[in-house]
C-alpha positions as CSV (number, residue, x, y, z in Angstrom):
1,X,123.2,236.1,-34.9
2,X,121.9,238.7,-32.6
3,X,124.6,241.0,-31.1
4,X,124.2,239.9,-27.7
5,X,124.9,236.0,-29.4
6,X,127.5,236.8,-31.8
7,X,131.1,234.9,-30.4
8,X,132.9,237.3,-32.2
9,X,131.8,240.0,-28.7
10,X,134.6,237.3,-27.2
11,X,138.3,237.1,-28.2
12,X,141.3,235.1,-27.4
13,X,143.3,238.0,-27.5
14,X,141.6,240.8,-26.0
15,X,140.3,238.4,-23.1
16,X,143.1,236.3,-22.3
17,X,146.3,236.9,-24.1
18,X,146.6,240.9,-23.4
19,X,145.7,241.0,-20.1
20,X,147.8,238.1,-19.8
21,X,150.6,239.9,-20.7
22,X,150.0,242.7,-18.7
23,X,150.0,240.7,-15.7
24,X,152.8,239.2,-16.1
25,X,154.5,242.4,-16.8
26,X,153.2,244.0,-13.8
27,X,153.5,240.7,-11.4
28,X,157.3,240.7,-12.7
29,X,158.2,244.7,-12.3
30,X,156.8,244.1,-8.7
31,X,158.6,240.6,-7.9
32,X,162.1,242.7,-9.5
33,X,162.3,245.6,-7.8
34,X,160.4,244.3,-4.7
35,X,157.5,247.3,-4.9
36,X,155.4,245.3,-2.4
37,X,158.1,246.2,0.3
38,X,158.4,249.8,-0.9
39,X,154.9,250.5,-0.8
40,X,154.1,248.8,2.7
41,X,156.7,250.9,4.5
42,X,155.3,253.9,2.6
43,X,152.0,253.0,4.4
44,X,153.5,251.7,7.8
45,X,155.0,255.1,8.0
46,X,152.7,257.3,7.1
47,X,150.5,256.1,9.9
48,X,153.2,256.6,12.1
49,X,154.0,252.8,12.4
50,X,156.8,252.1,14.7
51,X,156.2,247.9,16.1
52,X,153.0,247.6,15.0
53,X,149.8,248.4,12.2
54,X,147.9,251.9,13.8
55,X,144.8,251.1,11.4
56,X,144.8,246.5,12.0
57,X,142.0,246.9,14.6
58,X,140.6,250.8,13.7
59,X,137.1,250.2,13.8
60,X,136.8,251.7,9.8
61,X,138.9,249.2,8.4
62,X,138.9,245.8,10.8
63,X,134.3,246.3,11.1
64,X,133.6,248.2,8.5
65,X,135.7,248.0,5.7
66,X,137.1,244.0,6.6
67,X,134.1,242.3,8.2
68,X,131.6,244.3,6.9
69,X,132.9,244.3,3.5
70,X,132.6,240.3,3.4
71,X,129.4,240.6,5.1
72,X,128.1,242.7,2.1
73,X,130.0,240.0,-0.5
74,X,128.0,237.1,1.6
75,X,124.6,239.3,0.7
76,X,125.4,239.4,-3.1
77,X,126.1,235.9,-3.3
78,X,122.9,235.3,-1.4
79,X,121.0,237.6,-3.6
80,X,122.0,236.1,-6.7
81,X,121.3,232.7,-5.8
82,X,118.0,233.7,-5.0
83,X,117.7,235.9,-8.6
84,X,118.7,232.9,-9.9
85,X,115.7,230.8,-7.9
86,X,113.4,233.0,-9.0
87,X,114.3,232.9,-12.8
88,X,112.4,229.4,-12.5
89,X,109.4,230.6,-11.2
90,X,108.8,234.2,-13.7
91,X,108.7,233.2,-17.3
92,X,110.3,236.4,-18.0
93,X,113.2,235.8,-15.8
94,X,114.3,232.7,-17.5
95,X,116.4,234.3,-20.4
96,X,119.0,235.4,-17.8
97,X,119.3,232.5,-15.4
98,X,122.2,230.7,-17.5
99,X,124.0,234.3,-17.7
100,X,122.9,234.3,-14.1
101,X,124.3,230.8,-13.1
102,X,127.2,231.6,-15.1
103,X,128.1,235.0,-12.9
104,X,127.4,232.6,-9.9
105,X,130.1,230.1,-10.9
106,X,132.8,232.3,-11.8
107,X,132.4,234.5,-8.3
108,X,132.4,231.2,-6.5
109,X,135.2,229.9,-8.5
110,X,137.5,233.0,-7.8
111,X,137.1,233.4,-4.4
112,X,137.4,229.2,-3.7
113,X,140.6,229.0,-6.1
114,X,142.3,232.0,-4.1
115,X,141.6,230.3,-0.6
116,X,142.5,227.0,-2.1
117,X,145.9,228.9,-3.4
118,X,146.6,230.4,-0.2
119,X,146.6,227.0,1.9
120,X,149.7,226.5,0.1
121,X,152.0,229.3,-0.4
122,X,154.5,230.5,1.9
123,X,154.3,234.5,1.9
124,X,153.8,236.1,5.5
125,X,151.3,238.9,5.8
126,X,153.3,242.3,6.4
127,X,152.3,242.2,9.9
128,X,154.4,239.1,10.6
129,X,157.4,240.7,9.1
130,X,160.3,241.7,11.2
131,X,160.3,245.2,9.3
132,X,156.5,246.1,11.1
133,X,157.1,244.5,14.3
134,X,156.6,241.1,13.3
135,X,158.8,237.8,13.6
136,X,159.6,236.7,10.5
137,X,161.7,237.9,7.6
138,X,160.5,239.4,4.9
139,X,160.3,236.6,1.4
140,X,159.3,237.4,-1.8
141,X,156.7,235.3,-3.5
142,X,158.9,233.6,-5.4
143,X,161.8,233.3,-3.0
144,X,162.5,229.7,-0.8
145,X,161.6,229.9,2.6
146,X,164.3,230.0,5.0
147,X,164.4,226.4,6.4
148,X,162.6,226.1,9.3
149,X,160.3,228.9,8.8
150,X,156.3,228.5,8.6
151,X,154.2,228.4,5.8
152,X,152.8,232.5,5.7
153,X,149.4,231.6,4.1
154,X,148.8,235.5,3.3
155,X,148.7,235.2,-0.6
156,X,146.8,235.8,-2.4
157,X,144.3,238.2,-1.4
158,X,142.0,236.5,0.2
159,X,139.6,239.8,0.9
160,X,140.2,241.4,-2.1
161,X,138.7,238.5,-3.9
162,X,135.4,238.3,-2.7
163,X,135.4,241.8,-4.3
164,X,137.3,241.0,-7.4
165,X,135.3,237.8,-8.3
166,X,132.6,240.0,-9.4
167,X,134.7,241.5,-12.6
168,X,132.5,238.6,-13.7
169,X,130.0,240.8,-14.2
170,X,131.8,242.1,-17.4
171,X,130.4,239.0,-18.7
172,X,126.9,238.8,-17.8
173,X,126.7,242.2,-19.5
174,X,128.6,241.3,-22.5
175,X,125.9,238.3,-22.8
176,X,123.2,240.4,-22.2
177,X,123.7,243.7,-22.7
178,X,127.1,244.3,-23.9
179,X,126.4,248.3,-23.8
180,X,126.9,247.7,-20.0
181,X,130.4,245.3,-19.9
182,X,132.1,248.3,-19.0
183,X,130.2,249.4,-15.8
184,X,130.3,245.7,-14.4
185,X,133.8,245.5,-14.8
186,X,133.9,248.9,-12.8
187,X,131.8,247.7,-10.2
188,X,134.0,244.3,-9.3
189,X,137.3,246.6,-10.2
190,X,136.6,248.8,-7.2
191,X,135.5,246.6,-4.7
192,X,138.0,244.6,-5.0
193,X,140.4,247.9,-5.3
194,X,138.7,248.9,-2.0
195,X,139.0,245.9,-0.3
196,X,142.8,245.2,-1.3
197,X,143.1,248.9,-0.1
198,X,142.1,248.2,3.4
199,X,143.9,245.0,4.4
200,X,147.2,246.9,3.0
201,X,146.3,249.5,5.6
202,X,145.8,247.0,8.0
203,X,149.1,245.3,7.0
204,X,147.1,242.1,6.1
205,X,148.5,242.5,2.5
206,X,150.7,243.5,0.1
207,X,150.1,245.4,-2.9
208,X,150.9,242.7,-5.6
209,X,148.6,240.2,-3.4
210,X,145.2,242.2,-4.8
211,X,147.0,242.0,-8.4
212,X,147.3,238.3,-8.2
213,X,143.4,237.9,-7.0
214,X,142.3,240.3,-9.9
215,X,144.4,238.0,-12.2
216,X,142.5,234.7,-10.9
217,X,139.5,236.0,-11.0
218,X,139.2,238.2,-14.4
219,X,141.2,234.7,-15.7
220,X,138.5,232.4,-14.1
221,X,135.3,234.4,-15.2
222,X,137.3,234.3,-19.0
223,X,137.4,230.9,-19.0
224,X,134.0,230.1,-18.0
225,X,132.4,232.1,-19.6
226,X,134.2,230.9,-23.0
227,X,133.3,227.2,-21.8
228,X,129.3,228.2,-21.5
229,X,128.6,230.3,-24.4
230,X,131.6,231.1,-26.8
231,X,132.4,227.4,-27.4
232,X,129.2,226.0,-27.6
233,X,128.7,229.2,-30.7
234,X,131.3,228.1,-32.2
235,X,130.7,224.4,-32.4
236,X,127.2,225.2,-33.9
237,X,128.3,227.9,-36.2
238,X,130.8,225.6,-37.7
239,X,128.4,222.6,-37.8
240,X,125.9,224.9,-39.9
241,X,128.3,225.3,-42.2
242,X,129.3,222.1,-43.1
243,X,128.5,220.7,-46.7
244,X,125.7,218.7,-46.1
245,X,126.1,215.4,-47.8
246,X,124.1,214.0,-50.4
């Protein structure tokens, strides 16, 4: 096997069960000692927040950073598809369209699974909370709603996502050319640090909601690509080495 085929690039444990852990570890610490509260006052109050979010409508983060920002993930997704379209017209296009299709799935994946996610959950945004001039309490994410009180629908982060999903590009690399992984993991780590950035400015989100989006997706792109390539290796290595009978 060539080293961009070899299953053993993919682990169980480096891939899901670490960063599993870590999450966990992290998503607990904040759920504990309720960081997401600490850190949005921190940045209510150092934009001089009294009833309301200074930078919700600034034109930086509401057109440039917000709308703009899923404008540019709309263009990626747009451009990929049509990579993908042309890997079936250019011969030498055609060894990347199923690392190609497979980037498309997982970005799609993430960022449907998050809105999906959010339709149901219950936590407000930090706008809506009493403490920054909203009109509901504050909840944690793993805390009953008071009875009566709306569904929040502000988590996970929905933004941050549509940066996030593209962590998947770890993968493509790691099919392709693994020297690489590192640099698209960079790329989706920082938009979707950027994005989860602004909307906490904004007081769209809290902190945790961009770790919980990151989880999703790095989890998603795992799990597809293991279902695509590392599975299908697998299966074939261990079929070439069974006995053959006589």
């Amino acid at each position: 096997m060539t080293s961009t085929t070899n299953p053993r690039h993919f682990s169980i444990s480096s891939h899901f069960t670490y960063p599993l852990m870590t999450f966990l570890l992290i998503a607990g610490l904040f759920e504990y000692f309720q960081f997401d509260l600490s850190i949005a006052k921190f940045i209510f109050n150092i934009q001089g927040g009294v009833d309301y979010w200074p930078l919700r409508a600034h034109w930086l983060t509401e057109n440039v950073l917000h709308e703009g920002g899923r404008n540019f993930i709309i263009l990626l997704g747009v451009l990929l598809l049509c990579i993908i379209g042309t890997s079936f017209r250019r011969s030498t296009w055609c060894k990347y369209r199923r690392s190609l299709i497979c980037l498309f799935i997982s970005v799609l994946s993430s960022i449907l699974l998050v809105k999906f996610i959010k339709d149901f959950t219950h936590v407000s945004c930090p706008w809506d909370v009493m403490l920054f001039g909203g009109s509901v309490p504050y909840v944690p994410i793993f805390n009953a709603l008071p009875e009566g009180a709306q569904l929040g629908q502000c988590f996970p982060g929905g933004h941050s996502s549509g940066g996030y999903a593209w962590v998947a590009l770890y993968y493509f690399f790691l099919q392709k050319k693994p020297q690489y992984r590192k640099l698209g993991l960079a790329f989706g780590l920082c938009l979707g640090g950027l994005f989860s950035l602004t909307q906490q400015l904004r007081g769209a989100h809290f902190f945790s909601h961009g770790i919980w989006s990151l989880a999703i997706a790095w989890f998603v792109a795992s799990l597809v690509y293991y279902l695509l390539f590392v599975r299908p290796r697998l299966e074939a290595h261990q079929t070439r080495e069974q006995p053959q009978l006589a």
